[in-house]
N, C-alpha and C positions, 0 to 999 in steps of 0.2 A: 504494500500500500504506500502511498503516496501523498502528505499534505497537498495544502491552497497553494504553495509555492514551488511545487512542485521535487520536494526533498522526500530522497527515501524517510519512509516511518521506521522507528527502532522500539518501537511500542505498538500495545494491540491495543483491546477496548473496543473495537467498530461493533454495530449494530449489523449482522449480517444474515440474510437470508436466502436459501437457495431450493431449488427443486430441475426434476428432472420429467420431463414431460413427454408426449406419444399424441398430438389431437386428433390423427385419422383413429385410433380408436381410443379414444377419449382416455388417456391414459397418465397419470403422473405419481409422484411421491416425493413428499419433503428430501434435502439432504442437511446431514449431520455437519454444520458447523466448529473446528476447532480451531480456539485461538492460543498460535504459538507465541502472543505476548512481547515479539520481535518486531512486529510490522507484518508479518509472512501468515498463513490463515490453510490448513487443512480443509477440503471438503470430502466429507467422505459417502457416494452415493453406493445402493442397494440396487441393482438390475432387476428389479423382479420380472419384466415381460419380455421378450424378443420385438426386435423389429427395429427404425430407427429412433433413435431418444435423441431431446434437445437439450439445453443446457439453459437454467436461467440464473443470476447470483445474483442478486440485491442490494446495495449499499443501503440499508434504512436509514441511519444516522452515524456519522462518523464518530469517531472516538469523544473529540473536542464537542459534540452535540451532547453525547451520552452522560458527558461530567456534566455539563449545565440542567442539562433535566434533570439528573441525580439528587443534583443540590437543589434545585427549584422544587421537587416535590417534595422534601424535607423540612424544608424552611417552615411549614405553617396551612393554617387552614382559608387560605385568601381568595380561593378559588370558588367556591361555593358560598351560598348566602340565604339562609333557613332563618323563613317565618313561620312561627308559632301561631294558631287561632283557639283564644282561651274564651267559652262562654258560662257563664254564672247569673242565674236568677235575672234573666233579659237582659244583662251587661255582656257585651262582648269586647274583647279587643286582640289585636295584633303584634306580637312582639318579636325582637332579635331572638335565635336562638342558634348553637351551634356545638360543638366540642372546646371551646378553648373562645372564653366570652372574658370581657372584663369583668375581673374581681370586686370592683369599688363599688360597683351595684348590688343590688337583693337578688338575688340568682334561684329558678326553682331548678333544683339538680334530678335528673332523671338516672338513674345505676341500677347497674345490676354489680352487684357486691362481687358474686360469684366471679364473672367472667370478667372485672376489672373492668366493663367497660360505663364511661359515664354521659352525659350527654345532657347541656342546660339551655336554659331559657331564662331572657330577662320577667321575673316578676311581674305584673302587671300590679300599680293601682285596685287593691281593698276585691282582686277575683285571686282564689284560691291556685295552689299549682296543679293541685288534682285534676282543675276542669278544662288543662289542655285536651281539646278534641281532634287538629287537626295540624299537618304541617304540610311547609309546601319548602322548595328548595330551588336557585335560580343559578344560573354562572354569572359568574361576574369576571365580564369579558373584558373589561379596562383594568384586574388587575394582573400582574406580572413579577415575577422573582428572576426575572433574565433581564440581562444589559442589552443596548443595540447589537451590536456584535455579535453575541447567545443568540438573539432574535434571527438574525440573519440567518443562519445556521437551518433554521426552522422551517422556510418557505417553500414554499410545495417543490420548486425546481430541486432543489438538496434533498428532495425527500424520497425515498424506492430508486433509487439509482441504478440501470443498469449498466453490472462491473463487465468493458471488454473482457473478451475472451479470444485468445487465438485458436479455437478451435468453435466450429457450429452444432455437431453433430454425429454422433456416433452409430454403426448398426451392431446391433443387439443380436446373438445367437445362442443357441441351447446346448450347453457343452454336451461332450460325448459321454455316457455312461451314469449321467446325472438322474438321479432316485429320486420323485416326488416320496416328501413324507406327508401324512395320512395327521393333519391338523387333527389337534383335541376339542373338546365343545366351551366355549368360550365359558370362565368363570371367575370369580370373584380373585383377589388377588393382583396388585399393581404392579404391572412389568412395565420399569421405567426406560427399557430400551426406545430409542427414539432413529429411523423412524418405526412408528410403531404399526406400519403398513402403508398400501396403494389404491390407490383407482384404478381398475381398470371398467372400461364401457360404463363409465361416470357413478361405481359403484364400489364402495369403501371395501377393500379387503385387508384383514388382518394379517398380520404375518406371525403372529400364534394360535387363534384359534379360527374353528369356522364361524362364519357367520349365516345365519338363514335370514334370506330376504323375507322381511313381513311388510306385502307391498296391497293388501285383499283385506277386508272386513273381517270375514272367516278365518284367518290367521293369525290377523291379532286379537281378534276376541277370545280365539281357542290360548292366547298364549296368558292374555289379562284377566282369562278366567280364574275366579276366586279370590284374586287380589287386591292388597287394600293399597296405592302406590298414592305416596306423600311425595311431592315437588315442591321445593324453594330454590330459588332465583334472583333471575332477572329477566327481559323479555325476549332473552334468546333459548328460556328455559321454557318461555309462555309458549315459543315456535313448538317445539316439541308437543305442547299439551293440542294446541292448535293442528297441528300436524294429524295429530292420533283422532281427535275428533272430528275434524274432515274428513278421516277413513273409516271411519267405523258411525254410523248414523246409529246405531243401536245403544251408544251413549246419551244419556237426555242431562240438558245443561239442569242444575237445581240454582233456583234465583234466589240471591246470597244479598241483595239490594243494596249490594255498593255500589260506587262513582267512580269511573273513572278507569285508564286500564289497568293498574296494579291491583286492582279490585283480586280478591280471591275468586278463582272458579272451582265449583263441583261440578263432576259429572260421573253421575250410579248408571247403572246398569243393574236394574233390579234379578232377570231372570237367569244370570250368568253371575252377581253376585262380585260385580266391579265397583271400586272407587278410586275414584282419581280425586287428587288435592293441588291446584297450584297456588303457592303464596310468594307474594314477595319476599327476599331477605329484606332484612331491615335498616338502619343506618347505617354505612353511609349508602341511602337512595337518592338518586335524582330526577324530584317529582316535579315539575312547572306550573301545576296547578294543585291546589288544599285536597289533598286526600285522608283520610282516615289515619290516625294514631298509635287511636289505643288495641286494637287488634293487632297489633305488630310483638314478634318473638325473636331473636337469634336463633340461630340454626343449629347451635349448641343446645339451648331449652326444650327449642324442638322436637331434638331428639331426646332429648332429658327425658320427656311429659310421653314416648313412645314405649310399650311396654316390648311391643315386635314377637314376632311368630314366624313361622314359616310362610304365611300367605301375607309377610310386610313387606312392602318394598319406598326404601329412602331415599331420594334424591336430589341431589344437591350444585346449585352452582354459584363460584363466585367471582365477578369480574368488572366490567369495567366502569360501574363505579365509585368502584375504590379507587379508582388512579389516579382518583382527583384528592387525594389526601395523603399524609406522611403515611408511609410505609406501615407504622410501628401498630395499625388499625387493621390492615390484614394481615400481618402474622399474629395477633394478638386473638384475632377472630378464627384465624386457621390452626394455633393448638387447641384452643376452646373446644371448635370442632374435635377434632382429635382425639379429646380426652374425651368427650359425650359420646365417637364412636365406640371407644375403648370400651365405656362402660355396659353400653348398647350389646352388645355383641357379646358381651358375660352375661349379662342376661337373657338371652335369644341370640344364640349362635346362628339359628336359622333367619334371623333376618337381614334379608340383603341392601348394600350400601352400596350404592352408585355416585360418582362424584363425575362431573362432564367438566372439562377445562374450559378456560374462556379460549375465544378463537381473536384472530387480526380484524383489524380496522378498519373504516374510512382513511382516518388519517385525512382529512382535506381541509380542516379546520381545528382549532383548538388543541392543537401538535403539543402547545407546553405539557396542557394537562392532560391527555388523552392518546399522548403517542402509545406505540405500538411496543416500544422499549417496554413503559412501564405495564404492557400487558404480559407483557413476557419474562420478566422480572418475577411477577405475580401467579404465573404459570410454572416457574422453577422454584416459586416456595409450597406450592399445594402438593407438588409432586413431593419435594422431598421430606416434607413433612408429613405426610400421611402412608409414605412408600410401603413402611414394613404390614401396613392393617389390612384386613380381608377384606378391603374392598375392592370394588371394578371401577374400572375408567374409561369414560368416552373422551379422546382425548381429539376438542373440537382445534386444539390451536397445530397440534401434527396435522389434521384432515384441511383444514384449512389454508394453513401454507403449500400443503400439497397441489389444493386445488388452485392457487392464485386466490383465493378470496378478499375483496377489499371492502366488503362490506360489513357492516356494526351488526345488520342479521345476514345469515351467508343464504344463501338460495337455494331452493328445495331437494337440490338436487343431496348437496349436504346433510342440509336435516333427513330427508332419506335415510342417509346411509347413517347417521347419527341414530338413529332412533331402531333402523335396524340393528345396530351393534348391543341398543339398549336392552332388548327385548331377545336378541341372543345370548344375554346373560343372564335372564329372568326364565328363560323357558330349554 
């Protein structure tokens, strides 16, 4: 690698992405980035198909980008901007609320003891703190923790950079005497090998287990028979519930008369003896309009309050955003998880625990807070924090890179094979 002046690099740090692609049959898979910390960078790709492969490698954010967002999301909670809506005996009012408020005020503290995590609101005027009902949370796009120069760094031209390459193209062939092995049936248990599979004919395969397509009504109903399956998220978790409801009509929505789309959804299936749950995770969420409050849990509690069985199934995700606040909020929220899985799983060994990564970006705007760094940052602490527990992993940010995805929700073709993966570990 090479700086802005064109001087060898003697240091690593680059933001780097890569895959290896096939589009006449719709074909690709992430490659395993190493950095040798010199300037100089390992790629190391996986051939799984025959035919010809292309080359793609990514500059995301150069090294000198990577230090300034480092430090800029550390610095504080300046990024985001939570109003509180507190109503008492016909008095309502609207207040500051956040993580990290000025002291010199009357402050109502919201905690959970347990999980260390805290969360205040300024006081109102003679209404109680109990009668917060509602919160809403906004960006605040005029503030910044980067200097001009940082900023520069930032702009969409610097941003996904494709790195030349003296080669285009490679053909692919089946060596001689080469043995298919006979994949096992996908199961609980994180295999942090990365990539952790391929596309081919725009259809996720795994490179440890099989997967079965559950693409028909009949299919997945026979697989969500008897199941009681809890989802917590964000609205790439909601794609998923949305997905499975589109396919299966024999779901019926139960009206829960919330507002708004983070709203909880049910949907039973009385004669098969289905229940589906999706809930939002809870703060940090970024809502732009007053949603509901006090029906809000951690994912930790959540699963606290689950007593689990053989016909439970837990699933969870967490992602972007959090990106908008100092790190020390999702690791803090990913051993909590952690320890609630631990305990989960001593009490009901039979219930299964599904954890889906967050996947890549837009990126087209709000790069300080929202880059792709800190989603991946975020993606190599759930992984290595939860590695050794029995659970499974839909791992959307491998499938993703895989596919090119730039989008904040990845397109169906993904969720497909997402939810395929999900449901080959339940059935």
């Amino acid at each position: 690698m090479f700086d802005h002046l064109g001087r060898r690099k003697t240091y690593g740090g680059d933001f780097i992405t890569a895959r290896i692609y096939s589009p006449d049959i719709k074909a690709s898979a992430s490659g395993r980035v190493e950095d040798l910390r010199n300037g100089s960078y390992h790629i190391h790709f996986t051939l799984f198909w025959q035919g010809i492969v292309q080359f793609s490698i990514l500059m995301v954010h150069p090294s000198e980008a990577i230090s300034a967002l480092w430090q800029a999301r550390n610095k504080g909670h300046g990024y985001v901007a939570y109003t509180g809506y507190f109503v008492y005996k016909g008095n309502e009012a609207k207040v500051k609320c956040g993580f990290d408020l000025n002291q010199t005020q009357e402050l109502c503290e919201y905690s959970n003891i347990k999980e260390e995590e805290y969360f205040y609101c300024e006081k109102p005027v003679n209404i109680p703190c109990g009668s917060l009902t509602k919160m809403m949370s906004v960006f605040v796009d005029s503030h910044t923790y980067l200097s001009k120069s940082e900023k520069d760094l930032l702009t969409r031209s610097n941003i996904r950079v494709e790195i030349p390459k003296n080669f285009e193209k490679i053909s692919v062939s089946l060596c001689s005497g080469n043995i298919a092995v006979e994949k096992k049936k996908c199961s609980p248990g994180l295999n942090c090998t990365f990539p952790s599979g391929y596309f081919y004919q725009n259809m996720w395969n795994s490179q440890y287990c099989s997967i079965t397509r559950y693409r028909n009504m009949k299919d997945i109903n026979e697989c969500l028979k008897g199941k009681i399956v809890y989802m917590t998220g964000d609205s790439t978790m909601l794609q998923w519930m949305t997905y499975i409801s589109k396919h299966v009509n024999s779901l019926k929505t139960f009206n829960l008369y919330n507002e708004n789309w983070p709203m909880t959804r049910l949907f039973v299936d009385l004669e098969r003896n289905i229940k589906i749950e999706w809930r939002k995770h809870t703060n940090p969420f970024i809502m732009l309009v007053f949603h509901t409050f006090k029906e809000e849990y951690t994912i930790p509690d959540q699963i606290d309050h689950i007593s689990g069985n053989q016909h439970t199934v837990y699933i969870f995700t967490l992602g972007m955003h959090f990106r908008l606040f100092p790190l020390e909020h999702y690791i803090r929220r990913v051993i909590n998880i952690r320890r609630a899985i631990e305990q989960l799983l001593l009490r009901s060994p039979e219930t299964k625990v599904i954890v889906k990564t967050e996947n890549t970006s837009e990126m087209n705007e709000r790069i300080e807070m929202l880059s792709d760094f800190h989603g991946y940052v975020q993606y190599s602490i759930v992984i290595n924090i939860l590695q050794d527990l029995n659970v499974a992993v839909v791992d959307a940010w491998d499938m993703t890179v895989a596919f090119a995805s730039e989008k904040n929700h990845p397109s169906e073709v993904v969720i497909a094979s997402e939810v395929d993966l999900l449901l080959s570990y339940l059935c």
